[in-house]
PADO-667889 format. One record per residue (C-alpha): residue number from 1; residue in one letter; x, y, z. Coordinates in nm, 3 decimals. Each point is the difference from the previous one (the first is absolute). Last residue first. Example, Ala and Ser with C-alpha at 12.3 -4.5 7.8 and 13.67 -1.06 7.14 Angstrom:
<recs>
    i  aa        x        y        z
    2   s    1.367   -0.106    0.714
    1   a   -0.137   -0.344    0.066
</recs>
This chain:
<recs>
    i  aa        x        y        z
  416   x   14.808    6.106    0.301
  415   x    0.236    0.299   -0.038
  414   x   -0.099    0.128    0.368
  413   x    0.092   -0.292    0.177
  412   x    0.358   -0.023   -0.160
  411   x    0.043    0.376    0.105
  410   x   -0.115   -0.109    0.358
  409   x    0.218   -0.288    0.027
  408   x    0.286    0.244   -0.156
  407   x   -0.115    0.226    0.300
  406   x    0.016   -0.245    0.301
  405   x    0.302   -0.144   -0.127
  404   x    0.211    0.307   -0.039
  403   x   -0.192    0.093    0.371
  402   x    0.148   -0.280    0.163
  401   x    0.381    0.031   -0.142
  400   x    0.003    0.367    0.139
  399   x    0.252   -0.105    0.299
  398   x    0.176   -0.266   -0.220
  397   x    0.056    0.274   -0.318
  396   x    0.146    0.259    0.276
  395   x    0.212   -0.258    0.145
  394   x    0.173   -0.084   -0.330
  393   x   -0.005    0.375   -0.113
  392   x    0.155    0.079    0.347
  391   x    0.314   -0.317   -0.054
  390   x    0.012    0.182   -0.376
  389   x    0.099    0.346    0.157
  388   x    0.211   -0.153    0.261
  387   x    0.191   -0.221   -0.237
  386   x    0.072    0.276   -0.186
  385   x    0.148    0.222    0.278
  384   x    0.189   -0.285    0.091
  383   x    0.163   -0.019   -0.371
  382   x    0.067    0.334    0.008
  381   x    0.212   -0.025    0.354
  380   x    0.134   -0.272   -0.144
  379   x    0.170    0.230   -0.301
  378   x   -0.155   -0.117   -0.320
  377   x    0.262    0.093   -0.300
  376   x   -0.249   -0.087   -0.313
  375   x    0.160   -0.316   -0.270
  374   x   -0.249    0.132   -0.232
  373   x   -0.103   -0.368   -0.112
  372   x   -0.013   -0.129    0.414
  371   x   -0.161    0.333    0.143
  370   x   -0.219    0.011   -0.263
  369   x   -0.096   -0.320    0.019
  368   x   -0.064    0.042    0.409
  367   x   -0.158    0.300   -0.011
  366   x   -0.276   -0.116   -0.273
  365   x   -0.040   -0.300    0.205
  364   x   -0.110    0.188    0.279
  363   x   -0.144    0.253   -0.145
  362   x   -0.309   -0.266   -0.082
  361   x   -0.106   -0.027    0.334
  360   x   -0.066    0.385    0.030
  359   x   -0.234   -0.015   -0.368
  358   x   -0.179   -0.320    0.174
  357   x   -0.042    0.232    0.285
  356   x   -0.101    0.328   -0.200
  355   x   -0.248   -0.237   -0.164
  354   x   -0.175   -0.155    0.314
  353   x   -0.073    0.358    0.110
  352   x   -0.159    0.077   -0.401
  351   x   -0.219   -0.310    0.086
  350   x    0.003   -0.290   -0.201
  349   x   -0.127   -0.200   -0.338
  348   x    0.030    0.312   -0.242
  347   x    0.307    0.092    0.221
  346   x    0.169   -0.310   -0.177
  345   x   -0.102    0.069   -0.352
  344   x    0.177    0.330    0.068
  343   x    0.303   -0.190    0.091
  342   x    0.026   -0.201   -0.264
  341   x   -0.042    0.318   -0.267
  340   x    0.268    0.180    0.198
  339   x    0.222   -0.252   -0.003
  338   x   -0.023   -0.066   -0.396
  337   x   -0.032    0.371   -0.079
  336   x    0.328    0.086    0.159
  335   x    0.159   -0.341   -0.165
  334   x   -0.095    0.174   -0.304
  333   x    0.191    0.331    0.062
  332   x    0.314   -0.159    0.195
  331   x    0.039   -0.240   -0.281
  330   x   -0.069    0.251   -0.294
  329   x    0.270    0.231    0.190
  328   x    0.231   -0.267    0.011
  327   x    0.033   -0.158   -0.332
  326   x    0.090    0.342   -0.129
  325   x    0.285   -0.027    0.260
  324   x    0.134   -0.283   -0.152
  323   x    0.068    0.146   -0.322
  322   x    0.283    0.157    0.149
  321   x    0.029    0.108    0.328
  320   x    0.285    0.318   -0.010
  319   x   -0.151    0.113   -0.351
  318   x   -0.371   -0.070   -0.002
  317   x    0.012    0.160    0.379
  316   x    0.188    0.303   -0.147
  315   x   -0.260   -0.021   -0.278
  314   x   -0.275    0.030    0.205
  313   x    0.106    0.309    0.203
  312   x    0.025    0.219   -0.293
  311   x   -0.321   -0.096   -0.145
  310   x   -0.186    0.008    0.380
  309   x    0.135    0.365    0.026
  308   x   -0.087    0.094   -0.320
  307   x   -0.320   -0.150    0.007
  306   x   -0.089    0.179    0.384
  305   x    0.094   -0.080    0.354
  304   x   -0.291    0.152    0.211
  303   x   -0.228    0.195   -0.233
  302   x   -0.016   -0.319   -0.248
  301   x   -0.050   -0.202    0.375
  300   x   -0.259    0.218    0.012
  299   x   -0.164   -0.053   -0.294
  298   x   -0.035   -0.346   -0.010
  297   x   -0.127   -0.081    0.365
  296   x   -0.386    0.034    0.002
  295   x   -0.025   -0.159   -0.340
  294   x    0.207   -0.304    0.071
  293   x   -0.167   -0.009    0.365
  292   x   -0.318   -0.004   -0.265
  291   x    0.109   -0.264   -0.158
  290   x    0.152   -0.212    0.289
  289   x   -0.332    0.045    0.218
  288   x   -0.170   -0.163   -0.351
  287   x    0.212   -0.324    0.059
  286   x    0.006   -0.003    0.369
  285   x   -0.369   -0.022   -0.036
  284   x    0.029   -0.263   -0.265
  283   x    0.177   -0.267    0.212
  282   x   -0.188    0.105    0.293
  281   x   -0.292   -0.098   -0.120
  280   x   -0.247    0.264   -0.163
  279   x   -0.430   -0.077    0.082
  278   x    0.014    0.265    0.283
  277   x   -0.150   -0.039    0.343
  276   x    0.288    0.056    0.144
  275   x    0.305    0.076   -0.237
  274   x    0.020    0.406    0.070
  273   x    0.010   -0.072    0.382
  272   x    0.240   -0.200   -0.030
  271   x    0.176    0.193   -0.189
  270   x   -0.024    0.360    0.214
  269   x    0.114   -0.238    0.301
  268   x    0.273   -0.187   -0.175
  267   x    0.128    0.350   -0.190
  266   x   -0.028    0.169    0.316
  265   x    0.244   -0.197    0.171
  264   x    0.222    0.011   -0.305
  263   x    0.018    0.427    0.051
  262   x    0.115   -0.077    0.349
  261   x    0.257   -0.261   -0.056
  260   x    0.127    0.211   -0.292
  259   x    0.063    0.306    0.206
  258   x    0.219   -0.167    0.226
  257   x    0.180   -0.182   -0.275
  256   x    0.069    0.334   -0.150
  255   x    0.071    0.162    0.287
  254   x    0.313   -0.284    0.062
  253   x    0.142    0.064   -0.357
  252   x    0.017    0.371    0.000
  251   x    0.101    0.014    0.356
  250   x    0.275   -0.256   -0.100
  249   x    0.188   -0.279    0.223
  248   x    0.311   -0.155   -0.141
  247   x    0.134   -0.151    0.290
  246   x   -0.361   -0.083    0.188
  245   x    0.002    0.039    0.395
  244   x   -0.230    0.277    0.060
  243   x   -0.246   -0.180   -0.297
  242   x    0.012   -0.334    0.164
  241   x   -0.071    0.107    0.339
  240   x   -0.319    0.182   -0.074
  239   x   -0.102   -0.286   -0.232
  238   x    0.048   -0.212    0.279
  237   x   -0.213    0.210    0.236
  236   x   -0.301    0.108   -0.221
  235   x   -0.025   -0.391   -0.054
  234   x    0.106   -0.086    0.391
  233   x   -0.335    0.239    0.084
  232   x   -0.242   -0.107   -0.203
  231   x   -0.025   -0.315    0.199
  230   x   -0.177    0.244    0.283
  229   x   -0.240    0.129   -0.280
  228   x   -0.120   -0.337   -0.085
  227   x   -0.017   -0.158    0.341
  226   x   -0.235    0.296    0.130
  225   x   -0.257   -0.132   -0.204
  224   x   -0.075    0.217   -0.319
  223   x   -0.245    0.209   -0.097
  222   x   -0.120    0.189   -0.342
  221   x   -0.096    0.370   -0.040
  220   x    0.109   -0.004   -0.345
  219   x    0.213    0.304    0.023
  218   x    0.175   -0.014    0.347
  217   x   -0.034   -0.382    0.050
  216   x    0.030   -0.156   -0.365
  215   x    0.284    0.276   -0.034
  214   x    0.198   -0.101    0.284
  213   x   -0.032   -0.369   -0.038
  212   x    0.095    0.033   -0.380
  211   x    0.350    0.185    0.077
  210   x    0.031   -0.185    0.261
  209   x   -0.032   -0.305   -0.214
  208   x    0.248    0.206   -0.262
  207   x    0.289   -0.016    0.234
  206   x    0.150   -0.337   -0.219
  205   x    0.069    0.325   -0.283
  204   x    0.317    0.148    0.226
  203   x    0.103   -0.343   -0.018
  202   x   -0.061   -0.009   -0.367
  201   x    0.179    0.299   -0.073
  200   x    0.329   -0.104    0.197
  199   x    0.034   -0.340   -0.198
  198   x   -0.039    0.149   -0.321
  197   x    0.283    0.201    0.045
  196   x   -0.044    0.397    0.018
  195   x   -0.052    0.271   -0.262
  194   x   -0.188   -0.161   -0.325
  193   x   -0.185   -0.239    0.254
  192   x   -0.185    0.296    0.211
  191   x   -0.011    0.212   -0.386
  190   x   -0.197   -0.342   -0.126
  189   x   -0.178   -0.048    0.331
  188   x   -0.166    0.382   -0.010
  187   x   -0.057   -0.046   -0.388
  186   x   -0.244   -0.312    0.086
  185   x   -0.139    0.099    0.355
  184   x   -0.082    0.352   -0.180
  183   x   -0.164   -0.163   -0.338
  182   x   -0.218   -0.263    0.213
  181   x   -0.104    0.299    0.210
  180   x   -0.121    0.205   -0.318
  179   x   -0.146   -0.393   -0.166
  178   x   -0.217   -0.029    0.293
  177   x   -0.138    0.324    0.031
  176   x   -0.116    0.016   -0.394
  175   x   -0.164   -0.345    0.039
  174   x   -0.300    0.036    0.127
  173   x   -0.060    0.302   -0.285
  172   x    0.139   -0.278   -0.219
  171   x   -0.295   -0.257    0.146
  170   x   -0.283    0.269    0.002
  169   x    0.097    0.090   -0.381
  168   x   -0.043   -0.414   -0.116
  167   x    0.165   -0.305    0.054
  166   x   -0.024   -0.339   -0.194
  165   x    0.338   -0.151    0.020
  164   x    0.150   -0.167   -0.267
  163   x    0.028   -0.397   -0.010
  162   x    0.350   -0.108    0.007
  161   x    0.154   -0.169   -0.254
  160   x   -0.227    0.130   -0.261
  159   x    0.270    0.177   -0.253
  158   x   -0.133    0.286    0.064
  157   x   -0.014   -0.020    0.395
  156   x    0.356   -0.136    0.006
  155   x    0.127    0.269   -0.217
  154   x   -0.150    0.306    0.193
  153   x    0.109   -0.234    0.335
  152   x    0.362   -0.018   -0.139
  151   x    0.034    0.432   -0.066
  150   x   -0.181    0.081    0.295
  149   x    0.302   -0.216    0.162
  148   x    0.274    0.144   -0.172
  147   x   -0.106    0.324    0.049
  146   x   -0.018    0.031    0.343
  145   x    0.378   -0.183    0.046
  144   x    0.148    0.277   -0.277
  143   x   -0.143    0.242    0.227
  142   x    0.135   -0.087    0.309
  141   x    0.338   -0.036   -0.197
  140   x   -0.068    0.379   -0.114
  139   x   -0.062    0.156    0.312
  138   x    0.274   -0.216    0.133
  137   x    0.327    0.129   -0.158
  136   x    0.309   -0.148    0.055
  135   x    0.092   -0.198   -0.237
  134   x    0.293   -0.221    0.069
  133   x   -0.130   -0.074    0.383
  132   x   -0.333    0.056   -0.105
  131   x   -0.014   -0.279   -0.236
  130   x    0.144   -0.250    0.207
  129   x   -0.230    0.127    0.335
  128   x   -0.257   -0.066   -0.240
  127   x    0.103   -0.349   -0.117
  126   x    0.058   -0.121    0.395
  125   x   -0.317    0.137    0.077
  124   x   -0.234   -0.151   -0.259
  123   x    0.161   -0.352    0.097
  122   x   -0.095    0.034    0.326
  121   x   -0.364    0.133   -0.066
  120   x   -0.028   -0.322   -0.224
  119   x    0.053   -0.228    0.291
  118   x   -0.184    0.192    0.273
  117   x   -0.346    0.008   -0.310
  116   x    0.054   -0.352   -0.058
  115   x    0.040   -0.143    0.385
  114   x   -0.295    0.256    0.086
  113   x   -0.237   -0.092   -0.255
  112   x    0.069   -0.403    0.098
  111   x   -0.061    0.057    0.380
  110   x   -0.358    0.216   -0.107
  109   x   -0.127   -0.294   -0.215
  108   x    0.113   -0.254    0.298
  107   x   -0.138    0.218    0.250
  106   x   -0.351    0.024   -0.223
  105   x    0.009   -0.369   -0.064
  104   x    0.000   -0.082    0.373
  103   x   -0.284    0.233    0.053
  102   x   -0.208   -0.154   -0.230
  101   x    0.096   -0.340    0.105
  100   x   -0.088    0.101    0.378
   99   x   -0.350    0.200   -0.130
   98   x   -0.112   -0.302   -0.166
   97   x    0.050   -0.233    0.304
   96   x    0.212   -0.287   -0.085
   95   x   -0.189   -0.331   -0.050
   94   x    0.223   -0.285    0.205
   93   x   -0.079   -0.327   -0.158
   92   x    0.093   -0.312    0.217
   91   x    0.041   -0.311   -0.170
   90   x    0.069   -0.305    0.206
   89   x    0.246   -0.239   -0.098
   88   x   -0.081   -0.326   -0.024
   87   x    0.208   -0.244    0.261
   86   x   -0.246   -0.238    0.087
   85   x    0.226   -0.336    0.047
   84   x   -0.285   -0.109    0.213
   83   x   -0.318    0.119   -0.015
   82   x   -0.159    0.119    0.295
   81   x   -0.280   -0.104    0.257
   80   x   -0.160    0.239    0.331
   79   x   -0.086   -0.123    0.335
   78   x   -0.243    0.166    0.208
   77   x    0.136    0.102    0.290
   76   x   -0.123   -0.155    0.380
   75   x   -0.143    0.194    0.295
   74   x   -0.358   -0.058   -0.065
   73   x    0.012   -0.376   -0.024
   72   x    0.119   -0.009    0.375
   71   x    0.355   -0.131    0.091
   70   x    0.055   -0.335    0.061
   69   x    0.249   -0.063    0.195
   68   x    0.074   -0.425   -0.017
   67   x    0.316    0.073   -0.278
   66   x    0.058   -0.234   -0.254
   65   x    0.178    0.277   -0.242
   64   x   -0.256   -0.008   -0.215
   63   x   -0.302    0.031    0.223
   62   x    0.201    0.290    0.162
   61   x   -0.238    0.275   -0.104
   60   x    0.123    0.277    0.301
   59   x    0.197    0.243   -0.277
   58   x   -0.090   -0.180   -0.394
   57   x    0.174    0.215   -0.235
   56   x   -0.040   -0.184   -0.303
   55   x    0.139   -0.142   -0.319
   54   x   -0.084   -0.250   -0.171
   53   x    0.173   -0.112   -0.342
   52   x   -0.192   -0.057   -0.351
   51   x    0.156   -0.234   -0.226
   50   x   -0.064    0.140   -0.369
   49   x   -0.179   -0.216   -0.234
   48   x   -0.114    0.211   -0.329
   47   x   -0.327   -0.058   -0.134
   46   x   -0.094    0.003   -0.366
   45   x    0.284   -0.106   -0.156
   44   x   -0.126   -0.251   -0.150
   43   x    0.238   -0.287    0.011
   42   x    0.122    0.078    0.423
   41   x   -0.368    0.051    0.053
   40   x   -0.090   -0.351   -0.116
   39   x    0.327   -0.130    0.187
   38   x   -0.077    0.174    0.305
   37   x   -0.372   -0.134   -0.003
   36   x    0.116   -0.340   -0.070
   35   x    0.252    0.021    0.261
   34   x   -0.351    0.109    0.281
   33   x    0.087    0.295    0.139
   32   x    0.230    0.023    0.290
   31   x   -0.206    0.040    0.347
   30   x    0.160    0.278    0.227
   29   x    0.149   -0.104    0.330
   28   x    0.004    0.141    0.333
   27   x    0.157   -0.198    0.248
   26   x   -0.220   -0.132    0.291
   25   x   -0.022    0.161    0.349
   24   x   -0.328   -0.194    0.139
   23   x   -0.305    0.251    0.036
   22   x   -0.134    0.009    0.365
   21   x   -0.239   -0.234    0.055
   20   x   -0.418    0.052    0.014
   19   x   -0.173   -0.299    0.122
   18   x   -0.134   -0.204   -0.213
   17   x    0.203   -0.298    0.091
   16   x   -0.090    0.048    0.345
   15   x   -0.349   -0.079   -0.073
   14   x   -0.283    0.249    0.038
   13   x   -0.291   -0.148    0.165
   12   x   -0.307   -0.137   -0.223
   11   x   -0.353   -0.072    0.195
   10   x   -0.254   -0.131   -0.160
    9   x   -0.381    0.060    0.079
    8   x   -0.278   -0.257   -0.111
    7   x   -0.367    0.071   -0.039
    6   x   -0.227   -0.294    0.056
    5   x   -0.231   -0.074   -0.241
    4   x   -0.355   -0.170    0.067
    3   x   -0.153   -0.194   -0.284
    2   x   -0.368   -0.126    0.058
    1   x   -0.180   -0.208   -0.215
</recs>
């Protein structure tokens, strides 16, 4: 038996209904879950329901709008979903370089030795120019200011307030040039403040960045921009003008301020180049260049004035003053070693240039207290010469701002 198939071909067409249409515009809707499912997750706790909105940027897709342009798939944004009612904050930490913060802390350190050390310097002046006014005689008030300070650090260091220094021979021999200016700049101010008003000697004194410019470039070898010199200029000026104006001016009293700019300028260079490298702070270097200042300036101030003269002197004072005026010289003499002690920790941290500025800065309010408790004549032509002198020390300070930073950066460097 014989079977015979026959192969049979169908043909299919496409429909219309399977044609491709364009996507009808309809709204777009997100499916709710199920109630039981939100009332499950309501109990547990598990899953928290939060509506989600849509929002898009969608240039050229106009499906929503019912728009016939359709635009082609590759030109359309993706569209992204929120939470609504999202209002957490977001936490941003901002990690402060270490060098910024170190910086920062270093002004801030600096700032605070200045505010101290211009604060007690005022109140050291107005006591001295007390006692000198009914006693007369600075080799001994300078002195008296010496040795009460070796005399506090002896009994701070044996009573173990303050940890004493470790030095040895190399560190005294360091030391010898330091404490001979530090004994001239001292005596030099006392006889400058024992013969003219405070006021007067500490203008003269606001010249001592020239003073420091001109050594650190004729001695030192050191540069300076043109800025620097050129805002030397209104300093020397003022002071210039200050002096050929002043009521009561004094040769006596105007060399000595002269010659203790000078001699103070070395001090800051001779000390700080005695204190690098060297395991004594400032607190206790000023401490052991008191002592041997002490040392240095005892016997001439005996050759100077003299017992008898000082015994005969004091008395008068006792006599005119009271008992106040013993009050007086051990205020002037410990608030001496107070300043000085803040301001040597203070040129531990900064340049001897940056010193002579914060030293400039802080005549200002040293003229005007005395100025206000002495009740001091101040003709206006004075008073411009002043401002003229501290208007150069501001401009000097801005023009050599740069390189204060630069160094203390350096010095901060270099102690790491």
């Amino acid at each position: 038996m014989a079977f015979s198939a026959k192969q049979s071909y169908a043909k299919f067409t496409l429909s219309n209904h399977l044609q491709p249409k364009p996507l009808a515009p309809k709204p777009q809707q997100i499916t709710p879950f199920p109630s039981k499912f939100a009332e499950k997750s309501s109990k547990t706790g598990v899953l928290a329901l939060k509506r989600l909105n849509v929002s898009s940027s969608l240039r050229g897709f106009n499906c929503f709008d019912g728009s016939k342009d359709v635009k082609p798939r590759g030109s359309l944004v993706p569209c992204k979903a929120y939470e609504a009612h999202r209002i957490d904050p977001v936490q941003i930490n901002i990690e402060l370089d270490e060098e910024v913060r170190e910086v920062a802390a270093g002004k801030l350190k600096i700032g605070i030795y200045f505010a101290t050390w211009w604060a007690l310097n005022v109140v050291f002046n107005i006591y001295n120019k007390k006692v000198l006014n009914a006693f007369p005689f600075p080799w001994l008030t300078s002195t008296l200011s010496l040795a009460a300070g070796s005399l506090m650090m002896l009994v701070s260091w044996a009573t173990k307030i303050a940890e004493a220094p470790k030095t040895d021979l190399n560190f005294w021999k360091a030391l010898l040039p330091v404490a001979v200016a530090h004994t001239i700049g001292h005596v030099a101010a006392t006889v400058s403040m024992s013969k003219v008003a405070v006021s007067f000697t500490h203008i003269i004194k606001s010249s001592e960045p020239a003073f420091s410019v001109l050594v650190s470039t004729f001695f030192l070898g050191e540069g300076f921009p043109p800025a620097v010199y050129l805002s030397l200029l209104p300093i020397i000026g003022g002071c210039g003008l200050t002096a050929a104006t002043e009521l009561n001016f004094n040769m006596t009293g105007f060399m000595g301020a002269m010659i203790s700019n000078l001699a103070f300028v070395f001090r800051n260079i001779f000390s700080k180049r005695g204190m690098k490298g060297k395991s004594v702070g400032g607190m206790n270097y000023y401490a052991c260049l008191s002592m041997m200042s002490l040392l240095i300036l005892t016997p001439f101030a005996i050759a100077m004035e003299g017992p008898q003269v000082w015994a005969a002197g004091w008395d008068k004072a006792v006599s005119q003053i009271g008992p106040n005026f013993i009050w007086w010289v051990a205020a002037q003499s410990v608030f001496y070693h107070l300043y000085n002690q803040v301001s040597y920790m203070s040129l531990n941290e900064i340049s001897p240039l940056t010193f002579s500025i914060g030293n400039t800065m802080k005549r200002i309010s040293v003229i005007v207290a005395s100025i206000i408790i002495f009740q001091t004549p101040v003709q206006p032509v004075n008073a411009l010469g002043a401002a003229i002198a501290i208007f150069g020390t501001f401009l000097y300070s801005q023009k050599d701002e740069r390189a204060i930073v630069m160094r203390w950066s350096m010095s901060m460097q270099a102690k790491k």
